[in-house]
C-alpha positions as CSV (number, residue, x, y, z in Angstrom):
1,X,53.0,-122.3,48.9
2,X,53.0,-118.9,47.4
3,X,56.2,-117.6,46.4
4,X,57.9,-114.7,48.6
5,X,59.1,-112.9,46.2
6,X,57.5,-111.6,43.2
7,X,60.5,-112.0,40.7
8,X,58.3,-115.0,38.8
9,X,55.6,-112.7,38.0
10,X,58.1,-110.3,36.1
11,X,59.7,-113.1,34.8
12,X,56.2,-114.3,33.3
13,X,55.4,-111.0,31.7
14,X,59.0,-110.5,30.1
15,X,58.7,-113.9,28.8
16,X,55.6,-113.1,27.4
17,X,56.6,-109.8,25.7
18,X,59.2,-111.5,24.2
19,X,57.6,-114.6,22.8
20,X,54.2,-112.3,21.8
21,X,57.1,-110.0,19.6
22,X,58.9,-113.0,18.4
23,X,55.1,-114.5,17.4
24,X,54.4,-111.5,15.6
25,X,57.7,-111.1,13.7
26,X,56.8,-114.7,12.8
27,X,53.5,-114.5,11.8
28,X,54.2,-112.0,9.2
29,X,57.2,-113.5,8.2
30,X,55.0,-116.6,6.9
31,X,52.4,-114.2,5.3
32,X,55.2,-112.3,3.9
33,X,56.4,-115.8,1.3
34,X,55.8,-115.3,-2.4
35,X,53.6,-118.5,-2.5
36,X,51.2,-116.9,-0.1
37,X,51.4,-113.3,-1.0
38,X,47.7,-112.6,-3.5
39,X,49.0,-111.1,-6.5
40,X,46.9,-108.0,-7.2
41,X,45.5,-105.3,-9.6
42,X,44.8,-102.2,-9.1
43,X,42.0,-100.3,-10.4
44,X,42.3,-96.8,-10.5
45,X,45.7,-94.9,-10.2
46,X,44.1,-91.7,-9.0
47,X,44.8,-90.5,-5.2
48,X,42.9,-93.7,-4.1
49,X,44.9,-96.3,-6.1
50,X,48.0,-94.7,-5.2
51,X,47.5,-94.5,-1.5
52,X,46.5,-98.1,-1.2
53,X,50.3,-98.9,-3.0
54,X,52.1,-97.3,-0.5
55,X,50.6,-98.8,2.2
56,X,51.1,-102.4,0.4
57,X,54.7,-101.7,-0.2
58,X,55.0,-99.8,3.7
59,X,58.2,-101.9,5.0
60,X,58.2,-102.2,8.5
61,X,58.1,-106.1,9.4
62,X,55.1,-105.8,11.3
63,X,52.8,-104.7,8.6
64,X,53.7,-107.0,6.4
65,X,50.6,-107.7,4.0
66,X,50.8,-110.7,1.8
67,X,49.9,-108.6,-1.4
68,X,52.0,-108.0,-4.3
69,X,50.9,-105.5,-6.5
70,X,51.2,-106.1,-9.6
71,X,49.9,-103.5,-12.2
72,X,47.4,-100.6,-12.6
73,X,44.2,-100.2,-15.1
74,X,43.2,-96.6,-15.7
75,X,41.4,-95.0,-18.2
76,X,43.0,-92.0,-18.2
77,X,45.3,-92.3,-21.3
78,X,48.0,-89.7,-20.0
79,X,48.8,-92.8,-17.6
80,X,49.0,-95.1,-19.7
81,X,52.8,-96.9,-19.7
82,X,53.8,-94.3,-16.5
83,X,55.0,-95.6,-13.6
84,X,53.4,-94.4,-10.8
85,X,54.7,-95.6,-7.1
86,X,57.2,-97.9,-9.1
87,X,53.6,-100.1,-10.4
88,X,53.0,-99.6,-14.2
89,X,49.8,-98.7,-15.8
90,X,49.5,-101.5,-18.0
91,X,46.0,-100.4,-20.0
92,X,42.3,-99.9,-19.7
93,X,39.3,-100.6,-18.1
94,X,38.5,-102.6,-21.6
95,X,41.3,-105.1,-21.0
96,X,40.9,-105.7,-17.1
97,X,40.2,-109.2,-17.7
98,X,42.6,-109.9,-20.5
99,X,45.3,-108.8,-17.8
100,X,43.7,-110.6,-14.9
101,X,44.3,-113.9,-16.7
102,X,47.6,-112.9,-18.3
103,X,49.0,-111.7,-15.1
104,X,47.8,-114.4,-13.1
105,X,45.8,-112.2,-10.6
106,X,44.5,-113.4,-7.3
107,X,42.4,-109.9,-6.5
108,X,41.3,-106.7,-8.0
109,X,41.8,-103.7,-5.7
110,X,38.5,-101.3,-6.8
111,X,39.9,-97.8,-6.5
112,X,37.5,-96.1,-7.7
113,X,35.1,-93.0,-5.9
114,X,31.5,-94.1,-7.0
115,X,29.1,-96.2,-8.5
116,X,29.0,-93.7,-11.7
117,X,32.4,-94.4,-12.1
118,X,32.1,-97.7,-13.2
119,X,31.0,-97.9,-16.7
120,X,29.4,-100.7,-18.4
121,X,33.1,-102.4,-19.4
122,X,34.3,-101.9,-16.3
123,X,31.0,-103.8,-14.8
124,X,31.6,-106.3,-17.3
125,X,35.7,-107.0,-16.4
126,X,34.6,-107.3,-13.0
127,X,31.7,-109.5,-13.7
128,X,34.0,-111.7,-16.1
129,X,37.0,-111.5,-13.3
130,X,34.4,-112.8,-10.3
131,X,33.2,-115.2,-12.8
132,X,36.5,-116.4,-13.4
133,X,37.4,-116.2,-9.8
134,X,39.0,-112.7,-9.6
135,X,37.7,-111.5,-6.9
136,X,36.9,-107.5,-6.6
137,X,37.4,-105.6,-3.5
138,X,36.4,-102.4,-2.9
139,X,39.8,-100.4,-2.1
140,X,38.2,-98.6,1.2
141,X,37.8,-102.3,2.5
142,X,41.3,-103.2,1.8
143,X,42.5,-100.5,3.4
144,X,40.7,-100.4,6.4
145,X,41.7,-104.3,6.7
146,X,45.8,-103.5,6.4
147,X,45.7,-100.3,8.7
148,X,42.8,-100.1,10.8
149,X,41.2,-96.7,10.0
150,X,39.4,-95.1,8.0
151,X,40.2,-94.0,4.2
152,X,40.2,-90.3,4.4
153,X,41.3,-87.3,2.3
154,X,42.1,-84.1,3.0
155,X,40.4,-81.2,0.4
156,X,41.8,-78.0,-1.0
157,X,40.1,-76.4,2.2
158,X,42.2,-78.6,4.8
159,X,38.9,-80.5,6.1
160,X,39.0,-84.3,5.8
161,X,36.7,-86.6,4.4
162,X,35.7,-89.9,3.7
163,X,36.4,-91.2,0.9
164,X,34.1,-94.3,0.3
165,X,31.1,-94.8,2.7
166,X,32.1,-96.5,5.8
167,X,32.2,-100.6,5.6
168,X,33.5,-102.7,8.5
169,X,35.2,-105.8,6.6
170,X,35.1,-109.0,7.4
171,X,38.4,-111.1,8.2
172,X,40.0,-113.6,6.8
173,X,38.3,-116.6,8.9
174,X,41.6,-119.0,8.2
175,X,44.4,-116.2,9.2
176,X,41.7,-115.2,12.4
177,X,41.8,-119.5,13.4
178,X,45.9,-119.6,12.8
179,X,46.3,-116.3,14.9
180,X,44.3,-117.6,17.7
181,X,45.7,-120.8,17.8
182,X,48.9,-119.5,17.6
183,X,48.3,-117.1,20.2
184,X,47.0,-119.8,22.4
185,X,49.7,-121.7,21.7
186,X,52.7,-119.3,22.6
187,X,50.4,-118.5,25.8
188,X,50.1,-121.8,27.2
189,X,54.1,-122.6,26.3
190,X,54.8,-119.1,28.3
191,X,52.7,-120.4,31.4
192,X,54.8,-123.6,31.4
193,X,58.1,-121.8,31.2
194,X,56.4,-119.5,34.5
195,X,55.7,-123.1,36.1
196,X,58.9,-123.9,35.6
197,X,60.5,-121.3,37.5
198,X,58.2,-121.2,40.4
């Protein structure tokens, strides 16, 4: 009852290559829609703060990531009103908040180095944005989440280094339930087109 030939088999695992590819292009296709894209602001237009924009904004379909940046707050007043990576700097470490609310912002991108770096009104934004239900995310976290490795730079001297202290983060528990089930879901449709053929 086995077949003779093996042509289902390579029918299976084209179907599947297929339908996995289609799945994906899918999948972040959904993600990709305005109304479920988090609006952001980013903290920080150093090299940090800028690298974690151009990954946002990369184009290729399948790293599609659901944020839309909206803005940068530095402290630095030579940025202030520049355009940097086509996001503005729009103020202040003083005025986090005011923006978060005025802009509507789902997430604060923390692209900052250290701990000394945040002062006591940038500690109290942050406390008023979590309070208000801003959340604040460490920018080493967000970028490990959207690429997969490590945040590292490279110094005057050519050696690399790590730019925050290494965090594994934790994923989103809804998209991790929808992309198994979905993955499921597309499996178990290409095992009964297989079926089929045999």
């Amino acid at each position: 009852v086995f077949p003779q030939t093996q042509m289902p088999v390579f029918i299976f695992i084209g179907q599947l290559i297929v339908l996995v590819s289609l799945w994906h292009w899918i999948f972040s296709y959904i993600f990709q829609q305005e109304i479920l894209q988090k609006r952001v602001l980013v903290v920080g237009a150093g090299w940090s703060g800028t690298e974690i924009v151009k990954v946002i904004r990369r184009s290729n379909i399948y790293h599609q990531t659901g944020y839309q940046v909206v803005a940068f707050i530095d402290d630095d007043k030579e940025k202030y009103k520049r355009e940097i990576e086509g996001v503005r700097v729009v103020g202040n470490s003083e005025e986090l908040f005011a923006y978060a609310r005025r802009l509507k912002i789902d997430e604060v991108i923390l692209a900052v180095h250290t701990a000394k770096n945040i002062k006591g009104s940038l500690y109290a934004a942050l406390v008023n944005c979590e309070n208000f239900g801003v959340a604040a995310v460490p920018v080493n976290i967000v970028f490990e989440t959207l690429t997969g490795k490590l945040m590292v730079k490279q110094n005057e001297h050519g050696d690399y280094l790590l730019t925050y202290d290494f965090f594994s983060p934790k994923k989103n528990s809804l998209y991790l339930f929808l992309n198994r089930l979905l993955n499921m879901l597309f499996g178990l449709v290409g095992m009964l087109f297989t079926l089929v053929l045999i």
